[in-house]
ZAMARGU-4260 file (C-alpha; in steps of 0.2 Angstrom, whole numbers, plus 5000, padded with zeros to 4 digits):
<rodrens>
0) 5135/4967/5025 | 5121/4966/5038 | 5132/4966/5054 | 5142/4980/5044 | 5129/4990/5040
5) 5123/4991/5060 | 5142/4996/5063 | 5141/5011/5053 | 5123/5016/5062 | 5129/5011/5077
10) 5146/5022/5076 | 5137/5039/5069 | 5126/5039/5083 | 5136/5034/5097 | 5121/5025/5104
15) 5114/5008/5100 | 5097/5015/5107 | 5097/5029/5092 | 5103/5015/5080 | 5091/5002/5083
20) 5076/5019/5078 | 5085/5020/5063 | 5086/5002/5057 | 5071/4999/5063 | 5078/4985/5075
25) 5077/4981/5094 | 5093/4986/5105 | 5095/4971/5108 | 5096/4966/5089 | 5108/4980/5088
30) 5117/4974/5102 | 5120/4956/5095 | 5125/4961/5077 | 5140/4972/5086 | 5144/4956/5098
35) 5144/4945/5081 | 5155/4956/5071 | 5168/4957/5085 | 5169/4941/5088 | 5170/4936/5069
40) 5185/4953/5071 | 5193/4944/5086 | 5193/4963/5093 | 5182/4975/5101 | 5176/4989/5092
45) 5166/4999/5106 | 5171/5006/5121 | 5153/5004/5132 | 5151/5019/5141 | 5136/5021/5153
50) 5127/5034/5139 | 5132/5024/5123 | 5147/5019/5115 | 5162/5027/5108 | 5176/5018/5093
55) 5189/5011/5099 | 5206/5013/5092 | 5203/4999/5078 | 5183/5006/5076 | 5188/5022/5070
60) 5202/5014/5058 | 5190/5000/5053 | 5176/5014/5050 | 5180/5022/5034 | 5182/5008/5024
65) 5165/5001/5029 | 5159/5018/5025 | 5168/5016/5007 | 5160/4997/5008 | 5143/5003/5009
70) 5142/5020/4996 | 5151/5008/4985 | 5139/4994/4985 | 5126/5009/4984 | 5133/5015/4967
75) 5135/4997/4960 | 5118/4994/4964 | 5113/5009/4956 | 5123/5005/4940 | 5119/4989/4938
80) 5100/4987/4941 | 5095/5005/4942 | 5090/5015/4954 | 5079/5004/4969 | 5083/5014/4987
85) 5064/5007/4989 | 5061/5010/5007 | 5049/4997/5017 | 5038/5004/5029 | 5028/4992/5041
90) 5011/4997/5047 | 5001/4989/5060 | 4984/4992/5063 | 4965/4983/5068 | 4960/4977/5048
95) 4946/4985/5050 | 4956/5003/5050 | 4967/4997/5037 | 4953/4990/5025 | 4943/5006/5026
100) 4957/5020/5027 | 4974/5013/5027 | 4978/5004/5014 | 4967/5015/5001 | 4977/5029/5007
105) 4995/5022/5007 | 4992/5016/4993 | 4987/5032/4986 | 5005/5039/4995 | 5014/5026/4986
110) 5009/5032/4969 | 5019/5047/4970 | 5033/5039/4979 | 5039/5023/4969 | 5055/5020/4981
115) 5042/5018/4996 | 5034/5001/4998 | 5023/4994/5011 | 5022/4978/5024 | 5002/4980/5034
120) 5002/4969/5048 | 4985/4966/5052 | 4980/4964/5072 | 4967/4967/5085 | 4974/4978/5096
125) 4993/4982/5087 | 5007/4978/5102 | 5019/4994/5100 | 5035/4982/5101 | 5032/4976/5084
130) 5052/4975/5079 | 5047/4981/5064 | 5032/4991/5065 | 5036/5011/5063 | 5018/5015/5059
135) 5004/5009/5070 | 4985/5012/5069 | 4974/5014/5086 | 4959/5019/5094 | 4963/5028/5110
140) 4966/5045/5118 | 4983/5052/5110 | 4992/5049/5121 | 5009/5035/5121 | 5025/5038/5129
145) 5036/5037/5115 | 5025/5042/5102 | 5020/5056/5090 | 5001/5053/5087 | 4991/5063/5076
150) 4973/5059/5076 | 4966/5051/5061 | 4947/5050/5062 | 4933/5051/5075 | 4924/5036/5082
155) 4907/5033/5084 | 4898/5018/5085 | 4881/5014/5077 | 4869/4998/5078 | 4867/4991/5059
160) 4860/4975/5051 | 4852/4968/5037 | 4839/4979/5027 | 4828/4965/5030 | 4832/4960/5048
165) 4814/4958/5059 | 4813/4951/5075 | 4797/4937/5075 | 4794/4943/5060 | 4792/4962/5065
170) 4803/4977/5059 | 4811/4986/5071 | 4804/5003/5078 | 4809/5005/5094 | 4826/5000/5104
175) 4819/4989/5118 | 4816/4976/5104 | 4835/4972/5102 | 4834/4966/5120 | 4824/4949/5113
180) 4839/4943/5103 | 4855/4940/5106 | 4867/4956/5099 | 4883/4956/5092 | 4896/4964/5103
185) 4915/4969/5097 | 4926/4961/5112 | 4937/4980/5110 | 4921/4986/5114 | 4914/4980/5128
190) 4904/4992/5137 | 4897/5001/5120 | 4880/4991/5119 | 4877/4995/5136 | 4881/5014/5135
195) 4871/5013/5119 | 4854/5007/5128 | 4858/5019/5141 | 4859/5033/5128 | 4841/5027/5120
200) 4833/5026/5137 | 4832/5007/5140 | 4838/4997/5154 | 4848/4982/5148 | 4847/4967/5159
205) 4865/4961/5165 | 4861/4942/5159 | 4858/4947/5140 | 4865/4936/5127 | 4879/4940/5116
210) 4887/4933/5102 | 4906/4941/5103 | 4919/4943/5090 | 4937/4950/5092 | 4937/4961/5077
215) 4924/4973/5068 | 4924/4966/5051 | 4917/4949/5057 | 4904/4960/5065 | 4901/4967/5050
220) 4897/4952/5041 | 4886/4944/5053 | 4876/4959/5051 | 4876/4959/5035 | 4871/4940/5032
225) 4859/4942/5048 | 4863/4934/5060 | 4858/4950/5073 | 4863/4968/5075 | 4880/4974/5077
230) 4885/4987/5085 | 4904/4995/5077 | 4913/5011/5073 | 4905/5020/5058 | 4917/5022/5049
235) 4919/5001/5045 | 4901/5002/5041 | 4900/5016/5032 | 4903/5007/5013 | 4891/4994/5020
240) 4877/5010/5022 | 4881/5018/5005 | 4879/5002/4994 | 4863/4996/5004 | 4869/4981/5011
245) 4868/4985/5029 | 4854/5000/5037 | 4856/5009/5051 | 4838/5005/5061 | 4840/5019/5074
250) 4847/5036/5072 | 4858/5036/5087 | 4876/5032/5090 | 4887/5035/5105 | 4906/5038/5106
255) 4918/5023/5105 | 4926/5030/5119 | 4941/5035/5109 | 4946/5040/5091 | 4958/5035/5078
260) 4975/5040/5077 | 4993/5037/5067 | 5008/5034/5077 | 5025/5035/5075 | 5041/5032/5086
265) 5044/5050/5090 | 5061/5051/5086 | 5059/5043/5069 | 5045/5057/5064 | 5055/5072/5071
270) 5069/5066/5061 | 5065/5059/5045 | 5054/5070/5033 | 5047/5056/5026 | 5036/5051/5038
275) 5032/5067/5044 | 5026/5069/5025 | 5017/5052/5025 | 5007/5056/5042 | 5000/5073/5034
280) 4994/5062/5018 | 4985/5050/5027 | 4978/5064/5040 | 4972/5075/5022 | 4964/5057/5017
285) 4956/5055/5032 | 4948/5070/5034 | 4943/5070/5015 | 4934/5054/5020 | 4924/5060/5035
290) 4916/5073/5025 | 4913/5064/5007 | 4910/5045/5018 | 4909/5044/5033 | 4898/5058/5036
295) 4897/5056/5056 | 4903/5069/5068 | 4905/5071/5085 | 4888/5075/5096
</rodrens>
């Protein structure tokens, strides 16, 4: 029924390129489910043309009874154990993003839509050829080929630790201090400790020690257990601020050097309402947060 269902896609749109969008499938998935389906047929089904593809003689005969195949199996379904066109939608973003914003959020969505249900994929830095991925989280400018991005939050980065972090025993007054112990440093970050001390006036010397981690969560926590100061987005740290567990020692943060935003193949979100609808809900959510959470605008 699988092969099936990607020769009905594949011969409404005339395009294995606009059928794979659809299906959420590579082309080259596309491609092998027709190549599988006419061998199994022992006769082709597409002409290839050099801008798509077009029925042959025995696609367009073969092409209404698949059609009838599939609404059949629909209604059976339907009949049978109720109405379930749930609808899976695969997000990938840094776990940080999805623990803070995301997930609360899509979770919220789902609420009012029970057919619509969720896969998160959590990564470091989401890879936008995920087959399935038709969501992604990201820090950067707004701009993807490919991609509608709607920005989602703004990034600022602040130092934070323990409430009862001291270096040799003293608390810490002034930013020069950091610069006796080794700091935490986000590897997507790179430059932001530096561009920090710059911003506070203090010269950093080029052989400091670090102890690095790939993601900002794990940062987080080695703050809070102290271990050091970290120095991460805001917004991961802002529940950590509210509930006491982590303090923010100086009252300076610098830009992450991007800010958040949703994306979305952009011929998916022009064409399908849903998503276009789920993108404004978690934009809403987002900026509900900033001015009841994470409270920290741009300079």
């Amino acid at each position: 029924m699988e092969y099936l269902r990607t020769f009905e896609c594949v011969a409404r749109h005339g395009n294995f390129t606009q059928a794979a969008v659809e299906l959420n499938r590579t082309q080259a998935s596309v491609s092998q489910h027709i190549k599988a389906l006419e061998s199994f047929l022992g006769r082709p089904l597409f002409y290839r043309l050099r801008r798509g593809v077009s029925l042959t003689e025995l696609g367009i005969a073969y092409l209404p009874s698949v059609q009838a195949a599939i609404d059949g199996l629909g209604v059976a379904t339907s009949t049978l154990f109720g109405s379930k066109t749930a609808r899976k939608i695969v997000l990938s973003a840094p776990v940080a993003l999805h623990t803070c914003l995301l997930i609360p959020a899509l979770l919220d969505f789902g609420k009012s839509h029970p057919d619509v249900s969720f896969n998160f994929t959590s990564t470091i830095w989401p890879d936008l050829a995920f087959d399935e991925t038709v969501l992604y989280g990201r820090i950067g400018n707004g701009r993807w080929e490919g991609m509608h991005a709607r920005q989602i939050t703004w990034c600022r980065m602040i130092p934070v630790c323990s409430p009862d972090f001291t270096i040799d025993g003293a608390a810490l007054e002034h930013p020069r201090q950091l610069l006796e112990v080794p700091l935490v440093s986000v590897i997507g970050f790179a430059d932001a400790w530096a561009r920090w001390f710059q911003a506070a006036g203090v010269d950093m010397p080029e052989s400091h020690q670090w102890a690095k981690t790939d993601n900002s969560l794990t940062a987080l926590e080695m703050a809070r257990l102290g271990y050091s100061v970290a120095l991460v987005p805001h917004m991961y740290s802002a529940a950590s601020l509210r509930d006491g567990e982590l303090v923010a020692p100086f009252d300076l943060d610098i830009s992450a050097g991007g800010n958040h935003y949703l994306l979305t193949p952009r011929k998916l979100y022009q064409r399908d309402d849903l998503y276009r609808e789920l993108v404004d809900f978690v934009v809403d959510a987002a900026e509900t947060k900033e001015k009841t959470e994470f409270c920290l605008r741009p300079r």
